[in-house]
C-alpha positions as CSV (number, residue, x, y, z in Angstrom):
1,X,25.8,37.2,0.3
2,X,26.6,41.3,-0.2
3,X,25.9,40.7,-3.3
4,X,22.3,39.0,-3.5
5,X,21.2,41.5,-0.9
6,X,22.4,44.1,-3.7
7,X,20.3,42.6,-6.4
8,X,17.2,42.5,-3.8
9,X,17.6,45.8,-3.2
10,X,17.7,46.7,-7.1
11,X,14.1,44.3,-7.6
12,X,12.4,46.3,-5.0
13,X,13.4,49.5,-6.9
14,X,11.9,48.7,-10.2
15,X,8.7,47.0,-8.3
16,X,8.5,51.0,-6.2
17,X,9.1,52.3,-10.1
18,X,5.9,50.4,-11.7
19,X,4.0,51.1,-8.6
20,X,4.8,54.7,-9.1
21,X,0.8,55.3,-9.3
22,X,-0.4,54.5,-6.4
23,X,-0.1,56.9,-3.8
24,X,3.5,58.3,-3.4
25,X,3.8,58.2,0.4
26,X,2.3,55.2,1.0
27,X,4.3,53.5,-1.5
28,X,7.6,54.8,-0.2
29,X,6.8,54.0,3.8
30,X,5.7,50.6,2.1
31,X,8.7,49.8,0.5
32,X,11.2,50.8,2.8
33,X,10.0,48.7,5.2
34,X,9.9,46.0,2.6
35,X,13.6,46.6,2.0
36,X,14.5,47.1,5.6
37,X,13.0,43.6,6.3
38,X,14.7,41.7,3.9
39,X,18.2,43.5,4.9
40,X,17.8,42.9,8.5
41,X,17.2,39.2,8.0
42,X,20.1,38.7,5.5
43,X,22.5,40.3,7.5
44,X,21.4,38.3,10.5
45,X,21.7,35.0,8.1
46,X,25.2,36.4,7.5
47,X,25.9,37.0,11.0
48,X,25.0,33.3,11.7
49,X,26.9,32.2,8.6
50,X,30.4,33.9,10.2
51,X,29.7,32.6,13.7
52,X,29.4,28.4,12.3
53,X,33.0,29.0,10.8
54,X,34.4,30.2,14.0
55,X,36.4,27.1,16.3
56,X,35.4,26.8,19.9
57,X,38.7,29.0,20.8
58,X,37.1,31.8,18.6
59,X,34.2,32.3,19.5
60,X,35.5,32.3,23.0
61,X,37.2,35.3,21.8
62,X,34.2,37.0,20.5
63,X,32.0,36.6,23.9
64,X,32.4,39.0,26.2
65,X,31.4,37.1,29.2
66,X,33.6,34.4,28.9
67,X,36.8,36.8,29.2
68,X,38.4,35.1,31.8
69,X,37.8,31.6,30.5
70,X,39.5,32.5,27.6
71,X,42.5,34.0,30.0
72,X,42.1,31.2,31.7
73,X,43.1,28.7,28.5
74,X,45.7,31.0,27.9
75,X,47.7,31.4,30.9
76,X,47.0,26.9,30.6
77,X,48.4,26.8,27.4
78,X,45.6,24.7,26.2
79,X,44.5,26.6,23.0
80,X,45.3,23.8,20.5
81,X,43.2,21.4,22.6
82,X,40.3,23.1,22.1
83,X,41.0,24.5,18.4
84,X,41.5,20.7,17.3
85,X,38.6,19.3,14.2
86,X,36.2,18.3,16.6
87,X,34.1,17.2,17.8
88,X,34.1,18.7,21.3
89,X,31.9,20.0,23.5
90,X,32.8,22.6,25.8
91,X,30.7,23.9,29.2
92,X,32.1,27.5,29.2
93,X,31.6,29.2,32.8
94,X,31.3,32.6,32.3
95,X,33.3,35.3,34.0
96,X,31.5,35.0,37.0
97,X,31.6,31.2,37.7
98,X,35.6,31.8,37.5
99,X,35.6,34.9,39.9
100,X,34.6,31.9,42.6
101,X,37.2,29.7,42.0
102,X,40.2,32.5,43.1
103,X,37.9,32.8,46.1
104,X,37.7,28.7,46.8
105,X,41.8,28.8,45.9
106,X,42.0,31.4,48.8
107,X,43.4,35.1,49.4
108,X,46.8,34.5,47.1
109,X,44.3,34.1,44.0
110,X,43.2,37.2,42.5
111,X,43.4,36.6,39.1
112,X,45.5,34.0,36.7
113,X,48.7,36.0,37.1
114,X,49.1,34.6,40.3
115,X,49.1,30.9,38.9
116,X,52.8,31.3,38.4
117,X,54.3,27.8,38.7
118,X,54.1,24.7,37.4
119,X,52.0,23.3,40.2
120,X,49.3,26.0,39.5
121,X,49.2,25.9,35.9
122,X,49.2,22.3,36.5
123,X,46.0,22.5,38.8
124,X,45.0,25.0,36.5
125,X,45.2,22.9,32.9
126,X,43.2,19.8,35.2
127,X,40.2,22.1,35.8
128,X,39.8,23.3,32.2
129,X,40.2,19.8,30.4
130,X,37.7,18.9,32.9
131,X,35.4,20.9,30.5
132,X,35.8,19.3,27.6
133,X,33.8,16.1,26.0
134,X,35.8,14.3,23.6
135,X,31.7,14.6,21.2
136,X,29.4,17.0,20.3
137,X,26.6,17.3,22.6
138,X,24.0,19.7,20.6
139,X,20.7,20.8,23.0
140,X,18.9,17.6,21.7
141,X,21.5,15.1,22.5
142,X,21.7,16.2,25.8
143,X,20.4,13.1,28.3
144,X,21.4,12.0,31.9
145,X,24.3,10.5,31.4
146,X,28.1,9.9,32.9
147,X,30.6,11.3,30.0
148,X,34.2,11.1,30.0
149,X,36.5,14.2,30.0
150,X,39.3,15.6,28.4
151,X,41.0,14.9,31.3
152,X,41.9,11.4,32.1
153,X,39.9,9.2,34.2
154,X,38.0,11.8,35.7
155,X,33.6,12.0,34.6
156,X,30.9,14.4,34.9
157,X,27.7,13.7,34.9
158,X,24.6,15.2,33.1
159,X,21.7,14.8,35.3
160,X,18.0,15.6,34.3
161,X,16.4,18.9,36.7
162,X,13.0,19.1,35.7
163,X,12.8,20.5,32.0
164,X,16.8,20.6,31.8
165,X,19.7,19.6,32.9
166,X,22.4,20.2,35.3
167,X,26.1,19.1,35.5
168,X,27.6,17.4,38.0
169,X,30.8,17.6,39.6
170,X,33.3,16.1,42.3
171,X,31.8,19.0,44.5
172,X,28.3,18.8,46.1
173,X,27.1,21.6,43.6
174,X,25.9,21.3,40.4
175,X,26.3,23.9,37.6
176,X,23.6,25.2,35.6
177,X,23.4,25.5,32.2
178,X,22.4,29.2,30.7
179,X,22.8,29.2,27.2
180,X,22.6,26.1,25.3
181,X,24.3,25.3,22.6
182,X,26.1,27.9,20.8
183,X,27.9,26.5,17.7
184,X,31.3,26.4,16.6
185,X,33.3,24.9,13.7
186,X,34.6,22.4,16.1
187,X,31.8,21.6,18.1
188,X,29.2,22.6,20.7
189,X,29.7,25.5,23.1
190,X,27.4,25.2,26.5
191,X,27.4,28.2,28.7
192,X,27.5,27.5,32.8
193,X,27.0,29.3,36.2
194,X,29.8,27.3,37.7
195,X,33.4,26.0,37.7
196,X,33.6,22.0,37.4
197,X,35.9,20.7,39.7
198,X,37.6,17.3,39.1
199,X,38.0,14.6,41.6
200,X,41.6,15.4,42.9
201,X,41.4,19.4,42.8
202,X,38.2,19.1,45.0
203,X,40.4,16.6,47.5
204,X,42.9,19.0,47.3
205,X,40.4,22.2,48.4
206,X,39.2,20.1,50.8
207,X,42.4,19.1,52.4
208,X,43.6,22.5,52.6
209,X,40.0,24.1,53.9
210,X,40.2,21.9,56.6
211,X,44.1,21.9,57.3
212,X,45.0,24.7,59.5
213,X,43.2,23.4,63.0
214,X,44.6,19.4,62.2
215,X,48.4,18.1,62.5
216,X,50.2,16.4,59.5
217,X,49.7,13.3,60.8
218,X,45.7,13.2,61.5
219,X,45.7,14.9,57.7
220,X,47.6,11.6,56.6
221,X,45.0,9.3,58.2
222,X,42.4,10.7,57.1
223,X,43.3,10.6,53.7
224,X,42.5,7.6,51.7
225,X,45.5,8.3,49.1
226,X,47.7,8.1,51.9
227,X,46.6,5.0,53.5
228,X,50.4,3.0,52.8
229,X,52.2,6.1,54.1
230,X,49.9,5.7,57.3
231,X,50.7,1.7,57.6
232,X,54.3,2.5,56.8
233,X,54.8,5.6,59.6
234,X,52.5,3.3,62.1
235,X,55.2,0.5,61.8
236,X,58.2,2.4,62.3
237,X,57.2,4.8,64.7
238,X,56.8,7.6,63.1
239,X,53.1,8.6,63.2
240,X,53.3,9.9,66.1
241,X,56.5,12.2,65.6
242,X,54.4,14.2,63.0
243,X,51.2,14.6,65.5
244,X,53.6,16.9,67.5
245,X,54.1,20.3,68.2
246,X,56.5,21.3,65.7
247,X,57.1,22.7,62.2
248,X,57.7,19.6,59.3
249,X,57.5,19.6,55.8
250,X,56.9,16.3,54.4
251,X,57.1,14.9,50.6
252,X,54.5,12.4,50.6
253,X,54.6,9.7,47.9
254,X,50.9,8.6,47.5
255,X,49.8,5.1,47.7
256,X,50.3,5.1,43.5
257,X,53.9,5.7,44.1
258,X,54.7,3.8,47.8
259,X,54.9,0.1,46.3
260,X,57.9,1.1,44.2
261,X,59.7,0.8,47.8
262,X,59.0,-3.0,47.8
263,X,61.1,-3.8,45.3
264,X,64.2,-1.6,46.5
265,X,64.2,-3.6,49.6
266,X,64.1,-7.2,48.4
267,X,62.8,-9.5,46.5
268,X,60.5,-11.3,49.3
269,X,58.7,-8.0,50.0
270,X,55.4,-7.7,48.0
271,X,53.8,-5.5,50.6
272,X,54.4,-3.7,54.0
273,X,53.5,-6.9,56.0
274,X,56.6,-8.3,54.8
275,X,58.0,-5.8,56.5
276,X,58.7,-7.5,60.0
277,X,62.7,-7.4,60.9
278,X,64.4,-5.3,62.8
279,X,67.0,-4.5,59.8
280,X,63.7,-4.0,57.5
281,X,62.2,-2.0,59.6
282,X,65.2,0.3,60.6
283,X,65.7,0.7,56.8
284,X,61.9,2.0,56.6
285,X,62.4,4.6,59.0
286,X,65.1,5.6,57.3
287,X,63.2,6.0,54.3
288,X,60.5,7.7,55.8
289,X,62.7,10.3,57.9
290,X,64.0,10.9,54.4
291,X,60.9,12.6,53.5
292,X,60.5,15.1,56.3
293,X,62.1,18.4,57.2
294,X,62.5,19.7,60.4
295,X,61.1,23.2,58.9
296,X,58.2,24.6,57.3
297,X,59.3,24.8,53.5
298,X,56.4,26.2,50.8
299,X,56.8,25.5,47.7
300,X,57.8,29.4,47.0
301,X,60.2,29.1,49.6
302,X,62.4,26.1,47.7
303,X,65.4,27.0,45.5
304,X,68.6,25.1,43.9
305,X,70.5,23.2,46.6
306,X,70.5,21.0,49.3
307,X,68.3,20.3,52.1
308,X,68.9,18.3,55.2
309,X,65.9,15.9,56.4
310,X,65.5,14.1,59.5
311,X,67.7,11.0,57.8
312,X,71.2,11.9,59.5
313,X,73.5,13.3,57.1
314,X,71.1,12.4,54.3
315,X,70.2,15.4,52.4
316,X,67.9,15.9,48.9
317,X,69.1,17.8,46.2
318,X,66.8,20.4,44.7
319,X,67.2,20.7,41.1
320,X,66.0,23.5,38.5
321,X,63.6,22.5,35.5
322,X,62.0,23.8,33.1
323,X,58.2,24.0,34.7
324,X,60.0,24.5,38.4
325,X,62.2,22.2,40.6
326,X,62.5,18.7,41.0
327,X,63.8,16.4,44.0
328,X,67.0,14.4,43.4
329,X,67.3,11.4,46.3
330,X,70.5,9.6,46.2
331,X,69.3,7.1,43.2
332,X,70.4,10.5,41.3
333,X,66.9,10.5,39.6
334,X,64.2,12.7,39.6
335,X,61.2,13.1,41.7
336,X,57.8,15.6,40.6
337,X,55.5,17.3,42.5
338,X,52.4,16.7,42.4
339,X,50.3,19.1,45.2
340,X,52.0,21.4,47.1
341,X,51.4,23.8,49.9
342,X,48.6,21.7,51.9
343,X,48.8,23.2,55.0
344,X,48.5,21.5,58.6
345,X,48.8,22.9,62.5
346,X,53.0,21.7,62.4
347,X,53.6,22.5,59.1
348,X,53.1,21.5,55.6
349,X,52.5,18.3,52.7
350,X,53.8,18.2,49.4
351,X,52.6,15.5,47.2
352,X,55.2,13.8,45.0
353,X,55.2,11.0,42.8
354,X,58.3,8.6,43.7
355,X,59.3,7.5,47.0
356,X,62.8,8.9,47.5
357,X,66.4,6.6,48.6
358,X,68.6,8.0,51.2
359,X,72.3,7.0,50.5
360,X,72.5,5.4,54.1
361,X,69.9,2.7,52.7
362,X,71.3,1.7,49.4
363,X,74.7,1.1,51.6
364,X,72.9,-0.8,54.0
365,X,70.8,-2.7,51.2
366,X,74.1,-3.2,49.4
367,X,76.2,-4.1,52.3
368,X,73.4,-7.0,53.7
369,X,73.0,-8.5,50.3
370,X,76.8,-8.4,50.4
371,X,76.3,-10.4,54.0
372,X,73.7,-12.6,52.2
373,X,75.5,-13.3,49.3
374,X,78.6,-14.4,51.2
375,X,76.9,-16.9,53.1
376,X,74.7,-17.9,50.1
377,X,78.5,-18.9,48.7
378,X,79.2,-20.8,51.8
379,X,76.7,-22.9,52.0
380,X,76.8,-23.5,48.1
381,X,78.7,-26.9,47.7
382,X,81.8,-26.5,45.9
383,X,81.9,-23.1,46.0
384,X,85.1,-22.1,48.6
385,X,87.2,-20.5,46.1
386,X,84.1,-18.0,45.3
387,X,83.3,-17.7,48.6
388,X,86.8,-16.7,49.1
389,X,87.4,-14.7,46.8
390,X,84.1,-12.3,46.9
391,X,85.3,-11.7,50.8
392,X,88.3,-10.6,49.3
393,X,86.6,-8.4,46.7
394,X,83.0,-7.1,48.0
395,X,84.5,-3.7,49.6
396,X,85.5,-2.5,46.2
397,X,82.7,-3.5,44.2
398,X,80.3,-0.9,45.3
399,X,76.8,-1.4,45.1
400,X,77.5,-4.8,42.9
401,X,73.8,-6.3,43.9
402,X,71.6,-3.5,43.8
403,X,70.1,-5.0,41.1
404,X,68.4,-8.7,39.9
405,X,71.3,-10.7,38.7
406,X,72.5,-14.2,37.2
407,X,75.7,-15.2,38.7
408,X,77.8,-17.7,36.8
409,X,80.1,-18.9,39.7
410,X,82.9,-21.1,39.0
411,X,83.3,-24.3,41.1
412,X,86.4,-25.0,43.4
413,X,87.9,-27.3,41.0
414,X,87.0,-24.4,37.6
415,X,88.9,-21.5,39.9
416,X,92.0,-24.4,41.0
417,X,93.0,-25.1,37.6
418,X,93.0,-21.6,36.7
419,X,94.9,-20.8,39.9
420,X,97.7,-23.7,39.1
421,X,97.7,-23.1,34.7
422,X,99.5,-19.7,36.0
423,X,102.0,-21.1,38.2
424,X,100.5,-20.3,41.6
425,X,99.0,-22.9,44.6
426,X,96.2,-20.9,46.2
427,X,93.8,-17.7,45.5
428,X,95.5,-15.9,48.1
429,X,99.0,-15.4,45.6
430,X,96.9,-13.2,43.9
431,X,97.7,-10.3,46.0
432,X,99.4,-7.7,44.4
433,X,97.1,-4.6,43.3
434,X,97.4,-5.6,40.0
435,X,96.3,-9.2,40.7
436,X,93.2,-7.6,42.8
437,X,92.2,-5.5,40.1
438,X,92.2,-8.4,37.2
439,X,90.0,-10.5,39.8
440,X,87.7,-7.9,40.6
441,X,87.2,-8.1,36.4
442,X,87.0,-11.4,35.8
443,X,84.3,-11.6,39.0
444,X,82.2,-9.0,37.5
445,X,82.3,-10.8,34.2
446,X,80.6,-13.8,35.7
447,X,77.9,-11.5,36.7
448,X,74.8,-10.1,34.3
449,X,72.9,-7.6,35.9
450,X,69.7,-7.2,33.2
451,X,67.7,-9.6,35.4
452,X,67.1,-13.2,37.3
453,X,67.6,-15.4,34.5
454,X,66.3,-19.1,35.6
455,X,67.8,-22.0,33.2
456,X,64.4,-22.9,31.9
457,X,64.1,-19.0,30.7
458,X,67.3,-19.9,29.3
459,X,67.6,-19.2,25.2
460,X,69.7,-20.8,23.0
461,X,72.6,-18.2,21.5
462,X,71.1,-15.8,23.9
463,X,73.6,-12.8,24.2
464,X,74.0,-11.0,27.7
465,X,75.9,-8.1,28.9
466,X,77.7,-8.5,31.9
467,X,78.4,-6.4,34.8
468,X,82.3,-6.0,33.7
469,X,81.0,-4.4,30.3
470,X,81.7,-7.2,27.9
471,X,79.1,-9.6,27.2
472,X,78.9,-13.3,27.3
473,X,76.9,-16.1,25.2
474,X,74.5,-18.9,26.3
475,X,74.3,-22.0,24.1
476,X,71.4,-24.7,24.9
477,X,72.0,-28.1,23.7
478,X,70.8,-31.8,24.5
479,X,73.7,-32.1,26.7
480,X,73.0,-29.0,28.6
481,X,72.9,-25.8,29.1
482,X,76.7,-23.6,28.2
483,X,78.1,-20.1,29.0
484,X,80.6,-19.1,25.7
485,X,83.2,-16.5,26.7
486,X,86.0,-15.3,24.3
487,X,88.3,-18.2,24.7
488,X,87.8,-21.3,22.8
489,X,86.2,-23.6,25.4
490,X,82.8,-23.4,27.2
491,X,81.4,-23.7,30.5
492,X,78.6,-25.9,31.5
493,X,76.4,-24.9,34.1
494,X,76.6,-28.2,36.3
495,X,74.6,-26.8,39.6
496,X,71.5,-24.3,38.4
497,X,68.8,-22.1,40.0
498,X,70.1,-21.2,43.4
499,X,67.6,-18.6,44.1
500,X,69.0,-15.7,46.4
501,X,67.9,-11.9,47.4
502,X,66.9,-10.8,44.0
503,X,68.5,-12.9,42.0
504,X,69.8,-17.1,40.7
505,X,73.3,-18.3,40.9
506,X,74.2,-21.0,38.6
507,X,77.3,-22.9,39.1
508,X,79.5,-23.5,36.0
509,X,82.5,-25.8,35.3
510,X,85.4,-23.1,34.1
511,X,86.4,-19.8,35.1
512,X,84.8,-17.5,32.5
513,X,88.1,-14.6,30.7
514,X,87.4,-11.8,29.4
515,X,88.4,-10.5,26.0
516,X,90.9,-8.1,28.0
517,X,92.4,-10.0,30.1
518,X,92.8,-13.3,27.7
519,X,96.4,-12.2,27.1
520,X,96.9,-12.4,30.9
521,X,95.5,-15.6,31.8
């Protein structure tokens, strides 16, 4: 380009040289504007040139007004999403448009070095992929239209305002557009007079701008996303505990996350109306009382430990991360944040996206299904020496049906000639420690844990693992269906499908051995 400019410059020259006659001032003024002309509109076509081969990122760089956008990216860590090929377009609010959203965020926002924590870089990288269209939208494509974001499941909306358009958000104000259509390597650059905020930030600023003068529960009411929480506290009681005077924190899983709850209590519970016994619903408001604090805790305040919550003696671990902390409940996994720091009149919500297990109900889950499975046994024809035998056993096997299971019980007459191949008369010979312990192993290897396996699900050379750690093989033949251990005959299943809690019991003709105890027995 320097070098065409050059070569004008010389042609203008020799055309001043041959024109040397006419009058010499006139020529001169002439021609230097001649030459000034062409150079100011090839340096201009260069300036264009340099700009085309900049990527959105770039050019956000080079525009002075957009500053705190480009901070804003930064402090996100969202560079590579909007350096990618392309191609994107990208409504840029300028410096101003992002001074107002520290001012909606409140008086602890002053500028992005106070979004120090996940949850705020979090809320922070929502809003900016918000911006982004996953196409390039130059001036002339522009049309009222709904268009997908760069963040997930959340729209804007183009919508025709006389002559133009305007952008519309989750919030009752639209954003302008100022300067259309600057271009980038990558795509389309759209400048705005306004922040776009996304569905759940804009619940989020409303929550918390109408907080302070409403109690936790009335917030939780009101709020749509909390609507199973609501049913759940109404049925236990607890509603009203958190419309108090008091100060409470509460973790609350939103209706995405509640239904996972269903499953932890049992297998007939699909929804909270399922929910009608007095053990159910002393188990709920266990649960629940798990997620509350008798203290006002922000999410500044938290650090590595453990924190007591209205649940007894049931206390949540608070565990270290890499992006911030994380709640352990007694299941030992984790639980995230989600929002943090809505505030009410008695004290304060955090969002989080599992519902959380006190120990106290996985030992009462584990210690009815014990109850259950006991009297399942009973009533099981055939079935006394099991029977027998698990009341002997169930204290030391822990939380043994936490899980769906198959059970492969062995009938009276499988367990008897077991009992009198070793010289012994009864189940209750077997009493020595070492005699308990080979039991307890040769129980739990009639046991899979990996799911409710019905006999018509049933797979022929199917391999399972069972709950003693050894695994077992099921053979399906015209006579039946088999379980293989590591001896060298089988056991049929004579009695199949006895549904219970989560899981199927199928009665089988021979006590199944282990490879480690087939020495012993």
């Amino acid at each position: 380009m320097k070098t065409t400019l050059q070569l004008k410059k010389l042609l203008l020259l020799s055309a001043f040289a041959i024109l040397f006659s006419c009058s010499k001032n006139n020529s001169e003024e002439k021609i230097e504007e001649i030459i000034k002309e062409e150079s100011t509109k090839e340096e201009e076509e260069e300036i264009v040139e340099q700009v085309v081969t900049l990527n959105i990122i770039e050019s956000i760089n080079e525009t002075e007004d957009l500053s705190l956008l480009k901070a804003a990216i930064v402090k996100a860590g969202l560079e590579s999403n909007f350096s990618v090929d392309g191609p994107l377009t990208l409504f840029a609010p300028t410096n101003k448009a992002i001074e107002e959203l520290f001012i909606l965020l409140g008086d602890n926002y002053n500028s992005f070095d106070d979004f120090n924590d996940f949850i705020e870089i979090e809320l922070l990288k929502r809003i900016l992929l918000y911006h982004g269209v996953e196409k390039q939208l130059n001036s002339d494509a522009l049309s009222a239209e709904t268009l997908e974001t760069l963040l997930e499941g959340d729209n804007i909306k183009i919508i025709a305002s006389g002559e133009t358009f305007v952008i519309g958000d989750a919030s009752e104000v639209n954003a302008n557009l100022l300067e259309i259509e600057t271009k980038a390597s990558n795509g389309i650059i759209h400048t705005i007079d306004k922040i776009l905020i996304p569905t759940e930030v804009q619940d989020f600023l409303n929550t918390a701008n109408a907080t302070n003068s409403k109690t936790i529960s009335e917030l939780v009411q009101e709020n749509e996303d909390f609507s199973l929480l609501k049913d759940a506290l109404e049925i236990t009681g607890l509603l009203d505990t958190l419309n108090e005077d008091g100060t409470y924190t509460v973790f609350v899983p939103t209706n995405d996350s509640f239904g996972g709850i269903y499953a932890l209590l049992g297998a007939e519970i699909t929804s909270l109306d399922d929910i009608d016994t007095a053990f159910e619903i002393d188990l709920l408001r266990d649960v629940l009382s798990y997620h509350v604090l008798n203290d006002v805790v922000y999410f500044s305040d938290i650090t590595e430990g453990e924190i007591a919550t209205l649940s007894g003696e049931n206390k949540i671990k608070i565990s270290p991360t890499s992006n911030g902390y994380e709640l352990i409940d007694a299941t030992t996994l984790g639980v995230n944040f989600i929002l943090t720091d809505i505030p009410a009149k008695n004290g304060v919500i955090h969002t989080i996206d599992r519902v959380m297990l006190p120990q106290s109900v996985i030992d009462d889950l584990s210690s009815e299904a014990s109850k259950v499975f006991a009297a399942a046994l009973e009533n099981l024809e055939d079935c006394n020496v099991a029977h027998s035998l698990f009341k002997t056993l169930q204290s030391s096997l822990g939380g043994f049906l936490d899980k769906e299971f198959t059970f492969f019980i062995p009938s009276d007459a499988a367990f008897m000639k077991l009992i009198l191949e070793k010289g012994y008369t009864s189940l209750e010979e077997f009493n020595s420690a070492e005699d308990l312990e080979m039991l307890k192993k040769i129980f739990k290897y009639h046991c899979v844990e990996s799911g409710k396996l019905m006999s018509s699900n049933i797979n022929n050379n199917e391999t399972l693992e069972t709950a003693q750690g050894e695994k077992i093989t099921l053979l399906v033949t015209s006579n039946g269906v088999y379980v293989k251990d590591k001896t060298v005959s089988l056991a049929k299943i004579s009695k199949a499908n006895n549904e219970i809690l989560r899981g199927v019991i199928h009665v089988i003709d021979k006590v199944l051995v282990p490879e480690e105890l087939i020495d012993v027995l």
